[in-house]
GULUM-753323 format. One line per 4 residues: number of its first residue (from 0); their letters; for each residue x, y, z of C-alpha. Coordinates in steps of 0.05 Angstrom, whole numbers, plus 32768, in hexadecimal, padded with zeros to 4 digits. Example, Ala and Ser with C-alpha at 12.3 -4.5 7.8 and 13.67 -1.06 7.14 Angstrom:
% GULUM-753323
0 = as = 80F6/7FA6/809C | 8111/7FEB/808F
This chain:
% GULUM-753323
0 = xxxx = 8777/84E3/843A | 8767/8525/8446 | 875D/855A/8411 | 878A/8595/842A
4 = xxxx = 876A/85C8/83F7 | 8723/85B8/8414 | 870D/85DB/845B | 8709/85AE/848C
8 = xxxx = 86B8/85A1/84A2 | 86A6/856E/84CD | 8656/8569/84B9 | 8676/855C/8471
12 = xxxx = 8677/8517/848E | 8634/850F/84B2 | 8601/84E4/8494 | 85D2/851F/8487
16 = xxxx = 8606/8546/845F | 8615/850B/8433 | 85CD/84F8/8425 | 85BF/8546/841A
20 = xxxx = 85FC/854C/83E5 | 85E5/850C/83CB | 859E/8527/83C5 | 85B9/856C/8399
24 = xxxx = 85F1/853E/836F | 85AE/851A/835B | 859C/8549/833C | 85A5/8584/8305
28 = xxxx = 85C9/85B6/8347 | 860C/85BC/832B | 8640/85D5/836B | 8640/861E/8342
32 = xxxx = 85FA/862A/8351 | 8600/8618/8396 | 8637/8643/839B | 860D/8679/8381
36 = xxxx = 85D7/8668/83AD | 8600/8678/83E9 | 8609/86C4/83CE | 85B2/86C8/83D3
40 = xxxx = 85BD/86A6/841B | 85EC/86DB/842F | 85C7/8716/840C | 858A/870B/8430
44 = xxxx = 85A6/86FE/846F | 85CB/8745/8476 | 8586/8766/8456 | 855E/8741/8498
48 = xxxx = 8597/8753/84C7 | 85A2/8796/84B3 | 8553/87A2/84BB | 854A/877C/84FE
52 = xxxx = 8574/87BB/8515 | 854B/87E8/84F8 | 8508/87C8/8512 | 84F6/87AF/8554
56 = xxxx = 84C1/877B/857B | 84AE/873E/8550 | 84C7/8752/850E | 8504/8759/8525
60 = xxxx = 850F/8719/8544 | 84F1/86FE/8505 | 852A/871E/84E9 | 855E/8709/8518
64 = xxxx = 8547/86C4/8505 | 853C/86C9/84C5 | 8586/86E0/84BA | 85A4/86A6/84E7
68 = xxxx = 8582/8674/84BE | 8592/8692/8485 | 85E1/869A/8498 | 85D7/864F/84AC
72 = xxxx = 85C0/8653/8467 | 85FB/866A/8445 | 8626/8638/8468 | 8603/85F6/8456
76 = xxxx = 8610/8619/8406 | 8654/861C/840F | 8653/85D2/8430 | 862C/85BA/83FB
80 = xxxx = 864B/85DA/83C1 | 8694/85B6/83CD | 8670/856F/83DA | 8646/856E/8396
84 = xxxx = 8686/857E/8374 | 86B6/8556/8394 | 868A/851B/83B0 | 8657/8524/837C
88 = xxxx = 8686/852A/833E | 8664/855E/8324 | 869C/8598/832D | 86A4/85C5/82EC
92 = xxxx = 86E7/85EB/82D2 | 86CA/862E/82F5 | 86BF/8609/8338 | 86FC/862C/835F
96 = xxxx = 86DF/866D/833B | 8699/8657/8361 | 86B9/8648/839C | 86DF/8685/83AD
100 = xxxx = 86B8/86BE/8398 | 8679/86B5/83AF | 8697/86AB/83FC | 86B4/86F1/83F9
104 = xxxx = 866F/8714/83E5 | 8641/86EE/8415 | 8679/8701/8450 | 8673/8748/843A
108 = xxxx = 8620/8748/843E | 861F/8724/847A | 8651/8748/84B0 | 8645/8793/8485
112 = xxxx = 85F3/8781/8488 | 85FD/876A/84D8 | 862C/87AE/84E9 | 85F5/87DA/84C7
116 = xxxx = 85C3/87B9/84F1 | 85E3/87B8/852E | 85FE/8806/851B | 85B2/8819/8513
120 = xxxx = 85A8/8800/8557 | 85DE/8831/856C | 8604/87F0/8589 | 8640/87FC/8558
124 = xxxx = 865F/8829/8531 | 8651/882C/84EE | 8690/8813/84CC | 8695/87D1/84F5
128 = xxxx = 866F/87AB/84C9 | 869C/87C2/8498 | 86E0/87B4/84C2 | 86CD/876A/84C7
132 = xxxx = 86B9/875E/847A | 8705/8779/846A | 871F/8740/849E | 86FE/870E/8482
136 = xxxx = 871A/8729/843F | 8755/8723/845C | 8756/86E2/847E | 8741/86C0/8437
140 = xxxx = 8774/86E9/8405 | 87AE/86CD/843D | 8797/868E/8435 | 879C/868D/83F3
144 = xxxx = 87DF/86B5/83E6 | 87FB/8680/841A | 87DA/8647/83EA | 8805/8661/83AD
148 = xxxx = 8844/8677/83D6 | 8842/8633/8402 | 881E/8601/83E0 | 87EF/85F6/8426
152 = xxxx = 87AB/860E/842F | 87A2/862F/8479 | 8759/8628/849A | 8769/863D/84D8
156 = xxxx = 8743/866C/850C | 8729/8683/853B | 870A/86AE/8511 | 86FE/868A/84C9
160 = xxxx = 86C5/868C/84A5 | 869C/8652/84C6 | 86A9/8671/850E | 869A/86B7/84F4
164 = xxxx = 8653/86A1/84D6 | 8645/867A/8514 | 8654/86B6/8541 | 861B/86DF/8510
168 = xxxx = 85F0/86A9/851E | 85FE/86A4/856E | 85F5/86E4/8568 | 85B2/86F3/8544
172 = xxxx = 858C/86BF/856C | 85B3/86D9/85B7 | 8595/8717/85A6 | 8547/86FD/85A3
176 = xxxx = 8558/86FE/85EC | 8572/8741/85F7 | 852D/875B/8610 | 853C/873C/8652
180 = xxxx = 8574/876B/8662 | 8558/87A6/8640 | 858E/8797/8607 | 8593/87C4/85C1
184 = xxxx = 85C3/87A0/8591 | 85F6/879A/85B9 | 8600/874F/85B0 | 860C/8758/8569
188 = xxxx = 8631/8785/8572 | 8661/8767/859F | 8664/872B/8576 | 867D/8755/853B
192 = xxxx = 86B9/8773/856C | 86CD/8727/857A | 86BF/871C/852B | 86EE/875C/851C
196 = xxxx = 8722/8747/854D | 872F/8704/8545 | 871F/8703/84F7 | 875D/8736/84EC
200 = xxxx = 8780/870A/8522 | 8774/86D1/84F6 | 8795/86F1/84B9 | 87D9/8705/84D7
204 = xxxx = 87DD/86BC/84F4 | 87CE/869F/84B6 | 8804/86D2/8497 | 8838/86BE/84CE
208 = xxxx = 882C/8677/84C6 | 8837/867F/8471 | 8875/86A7/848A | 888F/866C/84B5
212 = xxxx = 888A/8644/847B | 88AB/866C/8449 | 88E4/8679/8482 | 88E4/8629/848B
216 = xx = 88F2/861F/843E | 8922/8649/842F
């Protein structure tokens, strides 16, 4: 049976995901440090992407790939950290605590560290970093208000946060290539314009659908 309170991730079930979670159960990782973890993942990638916009040549594509892999970083945490506790049995009384709050700081160092880096490329204007940290703000305090006001947890897109932080990451490593078309940032920053969009998109769907549902039970 599905858990409905659990986003749905489909490399949850891959072999490698289980042996990995397996792996950190093992040992003395509790799911709150992972959780943690992911906040360092996210810090450091929006320090390397806000640089790579402030450098250019190799270091910053080092940069550019360092923050991908580090964003890729941050999402394996927040795989990882639900598995131990839940699969692993390891899941303490401050777990949803661990759970929630670190998501909303490593959004906000991520998108605000890749707007300041595509803004210092003069690709985007300053606040647009900014514009999609608030929607993804957004998208998770609907999620949650629906959770207490309808019982049901909605994942939905097509902007949460696993398509936002694959976007970032489509989007640092695209731009290793803008050198063939003479290119300045602007691949980030027209990922961030699809982020903005479709992440404040995301949150009034979400919000009509826990409307629909509060019209359907009374």
């Amino acid at each position: 049976m599905t858990d409905q309170t659990r986003r749905p991730i489909g490399a949850r079930s891959s072999r490698w995901a289980q042996q990995a979670a397996g792996w950190l159960a093992a040992r003395a990782i509790s799911p709150d440090l992972i959780s943690a973890a992911s906040i360092g993942f996210a810090v450091f990638a929006g320090l390397a992407l806000w640089l790579a916009g402030e450098t250019d040549g190799w270091a910053r594509a080092a940069l550019l790939v360092a923050g991908a892999a580090l964003v890729a970083g941050r999402l394996l945490a927040n795989m990882f950290d639900g598995m131990v506790a839940v699969e692993g049995g390891k899941g303490g009384p401050l777990g949803p605590l661990w759970n929630e709050a670190p998501d909303r700081i490593a959004d906000l160092a991520i998108l605000v560290g890749a707007g300041s880096g595509a803004a210092a490329m003069g690709a985007a204007p300053d606040w647009l970093g900014w514009l999609c940290a608030c929607g993804a703000l957004a998208t998770a305090w609907v999620r949650e208000a629906g959770a207490r006001l309808t019982g049901m947890m909605d994942f939905s897109g097509p902007m949460a946060k696993p398509h936002r932080m694959l976007t970032v990451i489509g989007a640092s490593l695209g731009s290793l290539l803008e050198w063939l078309w003479g290119g300045d940032g602007g691949l980030m920053a027209m990922a961030l314009w699809a982020i903005a969009i479709l992440t404040w998109w995301t949150a009034w769907r979400r919000l009509a659908g826990v409307a629909r549902l509060l019209r359907g039970a009374s």
